[in-house]
PyMOL Python script that loads the backbone (N, CA, C, O; Angstrom):
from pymol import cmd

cmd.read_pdbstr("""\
ATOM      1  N   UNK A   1       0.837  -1.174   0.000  1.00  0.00           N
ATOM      2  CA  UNK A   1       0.000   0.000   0.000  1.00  0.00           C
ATOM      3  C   UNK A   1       0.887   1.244   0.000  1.00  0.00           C
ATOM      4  O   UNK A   1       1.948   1.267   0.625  1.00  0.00           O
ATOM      5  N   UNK A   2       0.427   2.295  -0.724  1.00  0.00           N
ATOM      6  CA  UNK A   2       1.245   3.344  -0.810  1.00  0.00           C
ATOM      7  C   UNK A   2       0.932   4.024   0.239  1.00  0.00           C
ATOM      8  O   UNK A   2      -0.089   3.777   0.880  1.00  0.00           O
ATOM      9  N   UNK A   3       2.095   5.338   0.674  1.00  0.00           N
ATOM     10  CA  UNK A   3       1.700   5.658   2.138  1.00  0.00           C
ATOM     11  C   UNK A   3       1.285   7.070   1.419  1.00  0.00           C
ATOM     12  O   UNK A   3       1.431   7.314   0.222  1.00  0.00           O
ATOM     13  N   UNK A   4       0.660   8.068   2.547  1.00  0.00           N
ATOM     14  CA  UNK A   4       0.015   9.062   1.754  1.00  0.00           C
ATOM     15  C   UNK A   4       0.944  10.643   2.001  1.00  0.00           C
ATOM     16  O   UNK A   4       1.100  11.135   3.119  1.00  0.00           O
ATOM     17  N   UNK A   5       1.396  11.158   0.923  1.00  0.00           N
ATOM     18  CA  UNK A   5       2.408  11.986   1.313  1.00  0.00           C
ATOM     19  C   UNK A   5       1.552  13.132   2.207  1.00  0.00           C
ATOM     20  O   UNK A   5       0.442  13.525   1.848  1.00  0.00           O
ATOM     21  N   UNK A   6       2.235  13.613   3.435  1.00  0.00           N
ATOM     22  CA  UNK A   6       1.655  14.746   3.771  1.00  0.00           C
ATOM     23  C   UNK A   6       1.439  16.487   3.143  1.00  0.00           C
ATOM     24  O   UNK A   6       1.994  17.310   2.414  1.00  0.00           O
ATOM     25  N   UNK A   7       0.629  16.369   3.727  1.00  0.00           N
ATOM     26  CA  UNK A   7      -0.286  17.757   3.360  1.00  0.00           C
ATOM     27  C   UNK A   7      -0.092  18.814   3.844  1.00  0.00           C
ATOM     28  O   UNK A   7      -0.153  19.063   5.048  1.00  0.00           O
ATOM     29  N   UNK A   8       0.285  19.920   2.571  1.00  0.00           N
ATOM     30  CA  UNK A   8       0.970  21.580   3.364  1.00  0.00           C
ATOM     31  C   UNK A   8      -0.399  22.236   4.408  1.00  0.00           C
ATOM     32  O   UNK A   8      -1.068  23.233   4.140  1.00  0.00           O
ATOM     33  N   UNK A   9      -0.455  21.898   4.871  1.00  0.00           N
ATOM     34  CA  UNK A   9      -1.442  23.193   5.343  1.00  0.00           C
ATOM     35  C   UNK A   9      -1.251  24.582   5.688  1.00  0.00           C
ATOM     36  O   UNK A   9      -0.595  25.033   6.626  1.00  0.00           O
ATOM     37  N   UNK A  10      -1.961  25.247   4.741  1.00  0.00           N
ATOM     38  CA  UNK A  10      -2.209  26.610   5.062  1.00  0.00           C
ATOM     39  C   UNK A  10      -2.215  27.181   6.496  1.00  0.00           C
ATOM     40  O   UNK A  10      -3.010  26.795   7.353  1.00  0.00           O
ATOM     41  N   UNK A  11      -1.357  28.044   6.682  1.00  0.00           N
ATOM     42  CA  UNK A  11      -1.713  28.758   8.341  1.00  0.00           C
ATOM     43  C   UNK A  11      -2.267  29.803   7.804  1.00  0.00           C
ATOM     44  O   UNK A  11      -2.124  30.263   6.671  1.00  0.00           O
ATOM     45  N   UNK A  12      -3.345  30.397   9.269  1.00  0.00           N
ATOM     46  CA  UNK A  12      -4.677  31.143   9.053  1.00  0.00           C
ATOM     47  C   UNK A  12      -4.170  32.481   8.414  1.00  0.00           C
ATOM     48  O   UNK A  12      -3.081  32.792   8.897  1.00  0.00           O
ATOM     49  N   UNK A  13      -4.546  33.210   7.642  1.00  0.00           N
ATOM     50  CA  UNK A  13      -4.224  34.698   7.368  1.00  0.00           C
ATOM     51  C   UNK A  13      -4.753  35.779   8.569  1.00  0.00           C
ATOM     52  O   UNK A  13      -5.932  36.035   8.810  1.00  0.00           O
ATOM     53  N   UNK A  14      -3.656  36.299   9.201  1.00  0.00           N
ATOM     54  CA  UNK A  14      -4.261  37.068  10.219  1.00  0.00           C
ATOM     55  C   UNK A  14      -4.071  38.791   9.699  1.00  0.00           C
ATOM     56  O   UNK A  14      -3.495  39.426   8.816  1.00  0.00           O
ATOM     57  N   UNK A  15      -4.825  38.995  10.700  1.00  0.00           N
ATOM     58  CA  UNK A  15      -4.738  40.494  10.165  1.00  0.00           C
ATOM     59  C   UNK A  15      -3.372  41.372   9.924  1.00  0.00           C
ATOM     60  O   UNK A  15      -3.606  42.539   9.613  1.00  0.00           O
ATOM     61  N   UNK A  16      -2.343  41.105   9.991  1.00  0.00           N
ATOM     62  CA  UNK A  16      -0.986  41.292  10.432  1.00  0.00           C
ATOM     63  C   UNK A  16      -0.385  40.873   8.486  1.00  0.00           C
ATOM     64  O   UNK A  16       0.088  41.571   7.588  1.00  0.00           O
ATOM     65  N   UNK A  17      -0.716  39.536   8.594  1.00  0.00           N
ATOM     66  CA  UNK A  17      -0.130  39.066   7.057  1.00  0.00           C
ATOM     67  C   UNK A  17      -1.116  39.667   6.430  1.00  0.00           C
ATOM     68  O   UNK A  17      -0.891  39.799   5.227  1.00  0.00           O
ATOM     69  N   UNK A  18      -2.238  40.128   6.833  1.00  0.00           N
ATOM     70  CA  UNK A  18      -3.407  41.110   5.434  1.00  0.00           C
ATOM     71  C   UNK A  18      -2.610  42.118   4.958  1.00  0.00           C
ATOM     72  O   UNK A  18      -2.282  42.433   3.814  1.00  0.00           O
ATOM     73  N   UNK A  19      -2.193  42.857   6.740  1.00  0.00           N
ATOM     74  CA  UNK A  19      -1.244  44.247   6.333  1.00  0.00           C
ATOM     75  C   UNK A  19      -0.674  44.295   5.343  1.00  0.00           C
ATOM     76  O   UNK A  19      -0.801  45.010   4.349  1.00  0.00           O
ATOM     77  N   UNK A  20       0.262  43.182   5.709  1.00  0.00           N
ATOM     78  CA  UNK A  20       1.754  43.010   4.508  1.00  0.00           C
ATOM     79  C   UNK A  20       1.517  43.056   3.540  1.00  0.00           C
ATOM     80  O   UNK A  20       2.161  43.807   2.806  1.00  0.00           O
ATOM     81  N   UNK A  21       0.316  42.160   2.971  1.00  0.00           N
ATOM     82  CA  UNK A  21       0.392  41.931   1.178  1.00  0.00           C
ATOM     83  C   UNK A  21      -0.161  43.160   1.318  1.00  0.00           C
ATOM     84  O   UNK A  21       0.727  43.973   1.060  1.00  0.00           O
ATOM     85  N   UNK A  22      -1.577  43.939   1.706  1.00  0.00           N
ATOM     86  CA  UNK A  22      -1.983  45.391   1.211  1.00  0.00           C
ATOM     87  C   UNK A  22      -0.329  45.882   0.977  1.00  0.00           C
ATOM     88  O   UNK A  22       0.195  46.111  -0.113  1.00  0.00           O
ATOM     89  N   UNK A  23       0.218  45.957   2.121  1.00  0.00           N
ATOM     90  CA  UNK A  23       1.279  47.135   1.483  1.00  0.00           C
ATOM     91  C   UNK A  23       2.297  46.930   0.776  1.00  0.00           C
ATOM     92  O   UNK A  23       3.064  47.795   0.350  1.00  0.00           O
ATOM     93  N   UNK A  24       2.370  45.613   0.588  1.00  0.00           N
ATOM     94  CA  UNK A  24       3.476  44.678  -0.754  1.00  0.00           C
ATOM     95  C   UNK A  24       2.572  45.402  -2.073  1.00  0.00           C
ATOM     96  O   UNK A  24       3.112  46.232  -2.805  1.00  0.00           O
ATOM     97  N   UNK A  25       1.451  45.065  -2.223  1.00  0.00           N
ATOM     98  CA  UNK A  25       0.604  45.423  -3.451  1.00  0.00           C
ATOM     99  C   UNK A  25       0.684  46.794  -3.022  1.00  0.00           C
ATOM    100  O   UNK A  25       1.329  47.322  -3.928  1.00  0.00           O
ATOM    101  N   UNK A  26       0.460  47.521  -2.329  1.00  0.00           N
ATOM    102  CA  UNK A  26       0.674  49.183  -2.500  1.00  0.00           C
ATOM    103  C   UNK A  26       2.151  49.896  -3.222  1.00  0.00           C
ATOM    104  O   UNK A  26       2.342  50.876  -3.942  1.00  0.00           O
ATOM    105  N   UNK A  27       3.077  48.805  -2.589  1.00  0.00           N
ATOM    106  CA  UNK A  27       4.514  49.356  -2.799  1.00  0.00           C
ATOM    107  C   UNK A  27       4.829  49.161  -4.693  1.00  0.00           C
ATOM    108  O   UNK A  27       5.230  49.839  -5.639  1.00  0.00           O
ATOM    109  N   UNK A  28       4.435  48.055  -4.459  1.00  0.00           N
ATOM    110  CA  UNK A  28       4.714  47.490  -6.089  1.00  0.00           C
ATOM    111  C   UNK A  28       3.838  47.629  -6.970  1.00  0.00           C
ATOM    112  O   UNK A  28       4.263  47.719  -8.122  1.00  0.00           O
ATOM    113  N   UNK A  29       2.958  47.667  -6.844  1.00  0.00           N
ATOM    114  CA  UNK A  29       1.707  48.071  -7.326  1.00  0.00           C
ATOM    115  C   UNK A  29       1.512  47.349  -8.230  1.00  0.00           C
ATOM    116  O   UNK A  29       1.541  47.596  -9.435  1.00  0.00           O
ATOM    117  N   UNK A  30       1.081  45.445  -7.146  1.00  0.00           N
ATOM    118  CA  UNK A  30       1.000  44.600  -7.954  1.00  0.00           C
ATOM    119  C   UNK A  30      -0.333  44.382  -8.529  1.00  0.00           C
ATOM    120  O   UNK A  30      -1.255  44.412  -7.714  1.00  0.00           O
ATOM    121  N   UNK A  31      -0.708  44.118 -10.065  1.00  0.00           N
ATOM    122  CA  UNK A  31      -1.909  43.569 -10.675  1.00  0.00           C
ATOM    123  C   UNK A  31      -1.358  42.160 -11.484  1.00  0.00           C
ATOM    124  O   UNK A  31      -2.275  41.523 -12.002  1.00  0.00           O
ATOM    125  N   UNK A  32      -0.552  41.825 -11.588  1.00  0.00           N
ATOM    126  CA  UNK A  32      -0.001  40.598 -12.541  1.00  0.00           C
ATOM    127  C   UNK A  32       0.763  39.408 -11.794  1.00  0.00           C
ATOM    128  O   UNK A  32       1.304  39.434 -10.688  1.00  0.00           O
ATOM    129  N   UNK A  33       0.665  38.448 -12.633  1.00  0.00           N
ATOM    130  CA  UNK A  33       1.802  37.516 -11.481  1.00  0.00           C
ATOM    131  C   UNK A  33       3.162  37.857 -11.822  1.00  0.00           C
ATOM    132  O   UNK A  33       4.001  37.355 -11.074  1.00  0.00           O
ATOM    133  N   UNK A  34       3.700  38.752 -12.980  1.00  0.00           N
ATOM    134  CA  UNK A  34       4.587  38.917 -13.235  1.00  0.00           C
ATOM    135  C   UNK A  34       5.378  40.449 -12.129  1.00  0.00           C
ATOM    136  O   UNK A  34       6.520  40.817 -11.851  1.00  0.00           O
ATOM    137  N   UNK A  35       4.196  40.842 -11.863  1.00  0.00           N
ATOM    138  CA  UNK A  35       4.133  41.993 -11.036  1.00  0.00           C
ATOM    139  C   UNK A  35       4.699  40.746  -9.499  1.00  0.00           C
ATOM    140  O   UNK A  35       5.860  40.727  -9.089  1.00  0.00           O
ATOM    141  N   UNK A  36       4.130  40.296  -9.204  1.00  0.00           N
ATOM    142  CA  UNK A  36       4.406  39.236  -8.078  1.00  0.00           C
ATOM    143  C   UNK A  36       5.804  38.848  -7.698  1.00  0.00           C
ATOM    144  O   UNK A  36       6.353  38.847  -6.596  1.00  0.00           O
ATOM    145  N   UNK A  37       6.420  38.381  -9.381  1.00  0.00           N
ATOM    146  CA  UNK A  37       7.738  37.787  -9.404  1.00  0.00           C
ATOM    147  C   UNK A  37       8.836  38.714  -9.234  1.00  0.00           C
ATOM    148  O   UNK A  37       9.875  38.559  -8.592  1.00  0.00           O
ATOM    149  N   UNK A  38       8.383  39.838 -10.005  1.00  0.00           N
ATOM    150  CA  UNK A  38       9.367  40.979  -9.917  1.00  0.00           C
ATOM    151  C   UNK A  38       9.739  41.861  -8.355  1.00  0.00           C
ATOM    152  O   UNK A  38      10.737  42.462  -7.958  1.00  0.00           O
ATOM    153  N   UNK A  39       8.100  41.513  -7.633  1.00  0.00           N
ATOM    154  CA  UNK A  39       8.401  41.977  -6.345  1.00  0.00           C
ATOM    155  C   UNK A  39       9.374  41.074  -5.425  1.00  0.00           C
ATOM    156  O   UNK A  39      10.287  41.493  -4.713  1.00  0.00           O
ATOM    157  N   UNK A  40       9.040  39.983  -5.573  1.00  0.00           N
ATOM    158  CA  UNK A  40       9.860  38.813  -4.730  1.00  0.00           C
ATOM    159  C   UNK A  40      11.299  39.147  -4.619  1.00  0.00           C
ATOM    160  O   UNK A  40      12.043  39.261  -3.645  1.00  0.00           O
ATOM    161  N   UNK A  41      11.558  39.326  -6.471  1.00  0.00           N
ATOM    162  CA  UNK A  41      13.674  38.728  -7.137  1.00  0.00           C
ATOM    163  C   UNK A  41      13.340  40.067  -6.133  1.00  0.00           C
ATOM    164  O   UNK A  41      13.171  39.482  -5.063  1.00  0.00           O
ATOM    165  N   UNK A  42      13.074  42.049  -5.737  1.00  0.00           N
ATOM    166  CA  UNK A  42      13.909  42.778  -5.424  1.00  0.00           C
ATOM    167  C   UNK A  42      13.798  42.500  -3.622  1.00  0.00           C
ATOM    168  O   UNK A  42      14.716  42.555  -2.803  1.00  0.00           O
ATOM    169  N   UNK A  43      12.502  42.230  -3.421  1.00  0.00           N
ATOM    170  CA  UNK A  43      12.720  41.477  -1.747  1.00  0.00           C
ATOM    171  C   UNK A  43      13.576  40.541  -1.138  1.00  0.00           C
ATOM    172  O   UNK A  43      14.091  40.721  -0.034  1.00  0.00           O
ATOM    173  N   UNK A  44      13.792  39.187  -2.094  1.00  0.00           N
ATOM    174  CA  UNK A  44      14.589  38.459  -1.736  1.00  0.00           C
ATOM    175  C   UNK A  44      15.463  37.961  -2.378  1.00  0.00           C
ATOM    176  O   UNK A  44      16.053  36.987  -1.910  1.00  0.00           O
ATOM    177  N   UNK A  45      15.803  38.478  -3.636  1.00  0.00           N
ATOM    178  CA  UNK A  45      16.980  38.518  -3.904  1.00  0.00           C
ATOM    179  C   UNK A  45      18.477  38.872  -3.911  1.00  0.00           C
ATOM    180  O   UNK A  45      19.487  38.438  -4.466  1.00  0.00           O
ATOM    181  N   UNK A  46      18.212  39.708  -3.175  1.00  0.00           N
ATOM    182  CA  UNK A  46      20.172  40.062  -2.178  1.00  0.00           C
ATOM    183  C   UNK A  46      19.998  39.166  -1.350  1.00  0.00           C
ATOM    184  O   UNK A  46      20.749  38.191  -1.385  1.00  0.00           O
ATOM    185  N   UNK A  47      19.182  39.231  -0.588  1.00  0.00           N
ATOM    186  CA  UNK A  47      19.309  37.687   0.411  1.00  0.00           C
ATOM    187  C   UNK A  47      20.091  36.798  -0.054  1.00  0.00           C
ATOM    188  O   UNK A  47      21.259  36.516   0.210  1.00  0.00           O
ATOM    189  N   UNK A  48      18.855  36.104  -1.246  1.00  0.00           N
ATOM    190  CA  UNK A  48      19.628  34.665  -1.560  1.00  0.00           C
ATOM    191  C   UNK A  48      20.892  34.973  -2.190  1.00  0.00           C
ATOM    192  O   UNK A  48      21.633  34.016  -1.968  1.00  0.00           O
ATOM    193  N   UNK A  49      21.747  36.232  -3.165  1.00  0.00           N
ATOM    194  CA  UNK A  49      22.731  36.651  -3.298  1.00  0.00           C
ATOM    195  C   UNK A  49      23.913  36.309  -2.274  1.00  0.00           C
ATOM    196  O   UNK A  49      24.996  35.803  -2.569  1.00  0.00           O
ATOM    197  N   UNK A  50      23.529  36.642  -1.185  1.00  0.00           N
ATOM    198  CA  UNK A  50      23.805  36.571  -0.034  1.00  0.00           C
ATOM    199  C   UNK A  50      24.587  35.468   0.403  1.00  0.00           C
ATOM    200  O   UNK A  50      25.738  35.222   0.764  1.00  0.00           O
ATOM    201  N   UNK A  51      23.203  34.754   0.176  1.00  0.00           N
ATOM    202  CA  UNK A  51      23.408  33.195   0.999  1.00  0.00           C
ATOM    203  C   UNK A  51      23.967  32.434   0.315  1.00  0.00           C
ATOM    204  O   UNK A  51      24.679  31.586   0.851  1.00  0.00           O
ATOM    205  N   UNK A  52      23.812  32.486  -1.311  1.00  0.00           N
ATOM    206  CA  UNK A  52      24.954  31.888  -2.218  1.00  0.00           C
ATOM    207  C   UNK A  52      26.618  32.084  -2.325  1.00  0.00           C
ATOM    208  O   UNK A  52      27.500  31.236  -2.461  1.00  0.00           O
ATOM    209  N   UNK A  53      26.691  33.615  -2.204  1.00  0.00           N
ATOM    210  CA  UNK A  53      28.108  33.729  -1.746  1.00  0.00           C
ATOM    211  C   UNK A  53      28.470  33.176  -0.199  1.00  0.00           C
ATOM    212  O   UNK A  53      29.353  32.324  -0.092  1.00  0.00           O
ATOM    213  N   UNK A  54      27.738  33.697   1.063  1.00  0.00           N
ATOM    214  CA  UNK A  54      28.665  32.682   1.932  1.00  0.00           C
ATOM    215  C   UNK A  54      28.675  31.061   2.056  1.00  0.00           C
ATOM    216  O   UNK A  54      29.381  30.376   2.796  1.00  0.00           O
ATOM    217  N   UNK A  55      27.786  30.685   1.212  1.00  0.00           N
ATOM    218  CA  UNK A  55      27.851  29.174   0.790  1.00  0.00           C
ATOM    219  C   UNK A  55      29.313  28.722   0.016  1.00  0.00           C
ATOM    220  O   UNK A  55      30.095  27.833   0.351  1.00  0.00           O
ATOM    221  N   UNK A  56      29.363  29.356  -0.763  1.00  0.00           N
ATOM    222  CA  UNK A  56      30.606  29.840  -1.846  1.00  0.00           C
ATOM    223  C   UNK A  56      32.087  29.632  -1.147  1.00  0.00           C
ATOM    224  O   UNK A  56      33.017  28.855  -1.366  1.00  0.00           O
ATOM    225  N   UNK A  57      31.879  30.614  -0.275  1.00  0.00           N
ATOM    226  CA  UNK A  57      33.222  30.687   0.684  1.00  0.00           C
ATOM    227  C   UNK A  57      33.109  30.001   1.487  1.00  0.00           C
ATOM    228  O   UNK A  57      34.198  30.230   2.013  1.00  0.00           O
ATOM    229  N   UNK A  58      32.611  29.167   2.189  1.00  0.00           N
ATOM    230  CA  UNK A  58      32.457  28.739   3.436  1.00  0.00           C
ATOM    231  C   UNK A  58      32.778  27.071   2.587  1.00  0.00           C
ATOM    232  O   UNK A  58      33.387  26.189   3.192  1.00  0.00           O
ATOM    233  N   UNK A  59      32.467  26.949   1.723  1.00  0.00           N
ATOM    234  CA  UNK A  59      32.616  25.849   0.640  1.00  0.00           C
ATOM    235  C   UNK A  59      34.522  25.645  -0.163  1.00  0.00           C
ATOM    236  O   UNK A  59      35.256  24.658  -0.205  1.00  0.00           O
ATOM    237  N   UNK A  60      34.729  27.158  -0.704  1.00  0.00           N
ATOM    238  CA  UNK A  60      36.146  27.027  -1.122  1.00  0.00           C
ATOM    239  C   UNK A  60      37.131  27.407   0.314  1.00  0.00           C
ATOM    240  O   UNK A  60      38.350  27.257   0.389  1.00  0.00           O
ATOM    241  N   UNK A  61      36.353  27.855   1.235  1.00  0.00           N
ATOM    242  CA  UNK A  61      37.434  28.220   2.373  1.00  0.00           C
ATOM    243  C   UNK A  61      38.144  29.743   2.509  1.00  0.00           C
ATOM    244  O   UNK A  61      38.970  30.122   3.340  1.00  0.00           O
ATOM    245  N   UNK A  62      37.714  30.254   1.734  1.00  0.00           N
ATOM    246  CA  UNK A  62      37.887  31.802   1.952  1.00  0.00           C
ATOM    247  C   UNK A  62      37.283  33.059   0.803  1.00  0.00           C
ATOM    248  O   UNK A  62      36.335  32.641   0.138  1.00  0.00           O
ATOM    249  N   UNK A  63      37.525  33.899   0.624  1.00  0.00           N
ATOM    250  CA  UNK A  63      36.322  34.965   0.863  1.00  0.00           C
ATOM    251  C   UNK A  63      36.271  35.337  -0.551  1.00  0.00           C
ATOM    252  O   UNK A  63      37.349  35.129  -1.107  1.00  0.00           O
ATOM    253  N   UNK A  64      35.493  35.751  -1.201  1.00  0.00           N
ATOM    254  CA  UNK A  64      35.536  36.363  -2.557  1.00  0.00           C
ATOM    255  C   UNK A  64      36.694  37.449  -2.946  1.00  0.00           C
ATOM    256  O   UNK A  64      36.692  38.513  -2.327  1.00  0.00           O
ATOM    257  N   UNK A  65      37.611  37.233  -3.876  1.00  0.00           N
ATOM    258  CA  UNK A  65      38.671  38.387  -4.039  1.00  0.00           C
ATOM    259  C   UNK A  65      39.578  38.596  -2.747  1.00  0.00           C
ATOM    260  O   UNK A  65      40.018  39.661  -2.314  1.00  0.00           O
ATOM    261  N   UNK A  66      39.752  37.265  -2.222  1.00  0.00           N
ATOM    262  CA  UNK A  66      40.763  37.391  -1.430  1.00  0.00           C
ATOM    263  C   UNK A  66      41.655  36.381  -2.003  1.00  0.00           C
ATOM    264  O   UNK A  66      41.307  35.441  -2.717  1.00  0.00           O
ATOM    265  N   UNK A  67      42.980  36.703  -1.573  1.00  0.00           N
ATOM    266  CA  UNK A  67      43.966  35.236  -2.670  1.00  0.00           C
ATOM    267  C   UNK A  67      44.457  34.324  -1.472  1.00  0.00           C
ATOM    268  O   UNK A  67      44.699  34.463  -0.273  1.00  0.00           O
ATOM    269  N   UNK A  68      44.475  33.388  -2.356  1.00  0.00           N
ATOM    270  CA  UNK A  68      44.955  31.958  -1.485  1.00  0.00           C
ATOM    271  C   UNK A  68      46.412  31.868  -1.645  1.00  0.00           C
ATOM    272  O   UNK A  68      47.198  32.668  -2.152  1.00  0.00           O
ATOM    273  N   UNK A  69      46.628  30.552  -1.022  1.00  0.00           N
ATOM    274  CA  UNK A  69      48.145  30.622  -1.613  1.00  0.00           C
ATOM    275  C   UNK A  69      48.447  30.145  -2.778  1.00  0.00           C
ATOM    276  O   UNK A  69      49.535  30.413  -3.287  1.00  0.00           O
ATOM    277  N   UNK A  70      47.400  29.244  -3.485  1.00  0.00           N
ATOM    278  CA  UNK A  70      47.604  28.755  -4.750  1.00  0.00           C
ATOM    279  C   UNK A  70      47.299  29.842  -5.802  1.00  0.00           C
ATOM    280  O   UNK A  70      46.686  30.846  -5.438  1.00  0.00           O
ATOM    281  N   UNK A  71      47.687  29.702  -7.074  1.00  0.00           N
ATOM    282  CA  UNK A  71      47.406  30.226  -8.071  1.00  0.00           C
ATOM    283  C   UNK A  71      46.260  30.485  -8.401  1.00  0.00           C
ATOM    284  O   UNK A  71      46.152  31.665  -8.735  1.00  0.00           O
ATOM    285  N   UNK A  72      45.271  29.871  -8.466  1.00  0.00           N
ATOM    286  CA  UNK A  72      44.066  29.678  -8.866  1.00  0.00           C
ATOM    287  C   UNK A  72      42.626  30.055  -7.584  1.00  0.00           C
ATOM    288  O   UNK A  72      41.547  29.679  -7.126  1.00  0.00           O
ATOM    289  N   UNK A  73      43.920  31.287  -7.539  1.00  0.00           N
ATOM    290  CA  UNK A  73      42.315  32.086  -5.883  1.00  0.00           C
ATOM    291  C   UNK A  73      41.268  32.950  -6.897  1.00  0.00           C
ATOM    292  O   UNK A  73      41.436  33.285  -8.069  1.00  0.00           O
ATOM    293  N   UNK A  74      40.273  33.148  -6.109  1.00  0.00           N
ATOM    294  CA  UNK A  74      39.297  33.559  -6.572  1.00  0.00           C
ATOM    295  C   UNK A  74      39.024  35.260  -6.501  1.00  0.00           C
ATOM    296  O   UNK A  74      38.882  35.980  -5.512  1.00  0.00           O
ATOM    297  N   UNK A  75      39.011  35.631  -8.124  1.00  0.00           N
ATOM    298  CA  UNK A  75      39.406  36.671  -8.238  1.00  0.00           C
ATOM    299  C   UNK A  75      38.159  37.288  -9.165  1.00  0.00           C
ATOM    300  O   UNK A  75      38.225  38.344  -9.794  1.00  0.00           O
ATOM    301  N   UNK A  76      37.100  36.462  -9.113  1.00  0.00           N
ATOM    302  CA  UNK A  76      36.099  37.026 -10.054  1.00  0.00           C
ATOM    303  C   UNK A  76      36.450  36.975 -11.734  1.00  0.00           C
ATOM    304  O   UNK A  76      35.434  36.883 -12.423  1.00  0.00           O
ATOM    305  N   UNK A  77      37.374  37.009 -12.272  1.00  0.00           N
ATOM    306  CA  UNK A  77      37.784  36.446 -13.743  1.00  0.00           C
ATOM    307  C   UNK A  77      37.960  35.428 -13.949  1.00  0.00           C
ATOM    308  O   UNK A  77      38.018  34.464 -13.186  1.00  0.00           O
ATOM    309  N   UNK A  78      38.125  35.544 -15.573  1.00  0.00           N
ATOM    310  CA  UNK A  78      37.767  33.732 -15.871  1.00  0.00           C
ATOM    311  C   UNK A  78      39.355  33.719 -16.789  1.00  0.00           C
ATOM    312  O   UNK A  78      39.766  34.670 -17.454  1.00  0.00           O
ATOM    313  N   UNK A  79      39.973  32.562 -16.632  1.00  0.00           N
ATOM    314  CA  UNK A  79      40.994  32.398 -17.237  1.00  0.00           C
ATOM    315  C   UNK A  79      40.723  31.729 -18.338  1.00  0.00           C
ATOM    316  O   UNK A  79      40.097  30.676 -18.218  1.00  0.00           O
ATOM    317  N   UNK A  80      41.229  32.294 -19.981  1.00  0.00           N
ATOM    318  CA  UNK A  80      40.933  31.450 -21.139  1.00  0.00           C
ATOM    319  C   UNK A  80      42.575  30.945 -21.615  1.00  0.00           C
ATOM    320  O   UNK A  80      43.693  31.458 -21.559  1.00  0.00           O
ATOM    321  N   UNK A  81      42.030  29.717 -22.076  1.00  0.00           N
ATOM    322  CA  UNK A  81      43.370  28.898 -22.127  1.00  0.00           C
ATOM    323  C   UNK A  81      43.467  28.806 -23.909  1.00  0.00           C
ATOM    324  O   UNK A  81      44.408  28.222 -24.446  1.00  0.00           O
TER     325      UNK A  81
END
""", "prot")
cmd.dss("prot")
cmd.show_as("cartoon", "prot")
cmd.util.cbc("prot")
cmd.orient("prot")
């Protein structure tokens, strides 16, 4: 028997999250879903910017445009061979 995947449930909209979207849709002055998407990438996109670079470094071990001791530190250019 297959098991039954669980179910997102919605938490209640309170008057607090009403605020927000009124003034998300006031700020952006959303009517479209494209209006939607565009609000999101400038809300949360430095974030995830963000969170991709210290993933980045925390991954190669040190910091964007800082040099290592090897040759091949990270300097934002691309080497063509």
């Amino acid at each position: 028997m297959k098991e039954k995947k669980e179910v997102y449930k919605v938490k209640p909209l309170t008057e607090g999250k009403k605020n927000i979207i009124a003034n998300l849709i006031e700020e952006y002055d959303i009517k479209t879903t494209e209006d939607i998407q565009e609000a999101l990438k400038d809300l949360l996109g430095g974030t995830i910017k963000s969170m991709l670079e210290a993933e980045m470094d925390e991954h190669i071990g040190y910091e964007k445009y800082q040099h290592s001791d090897g040759t091949n530190y990270r300097n934002g250019t691309k080497r063509y061979f």
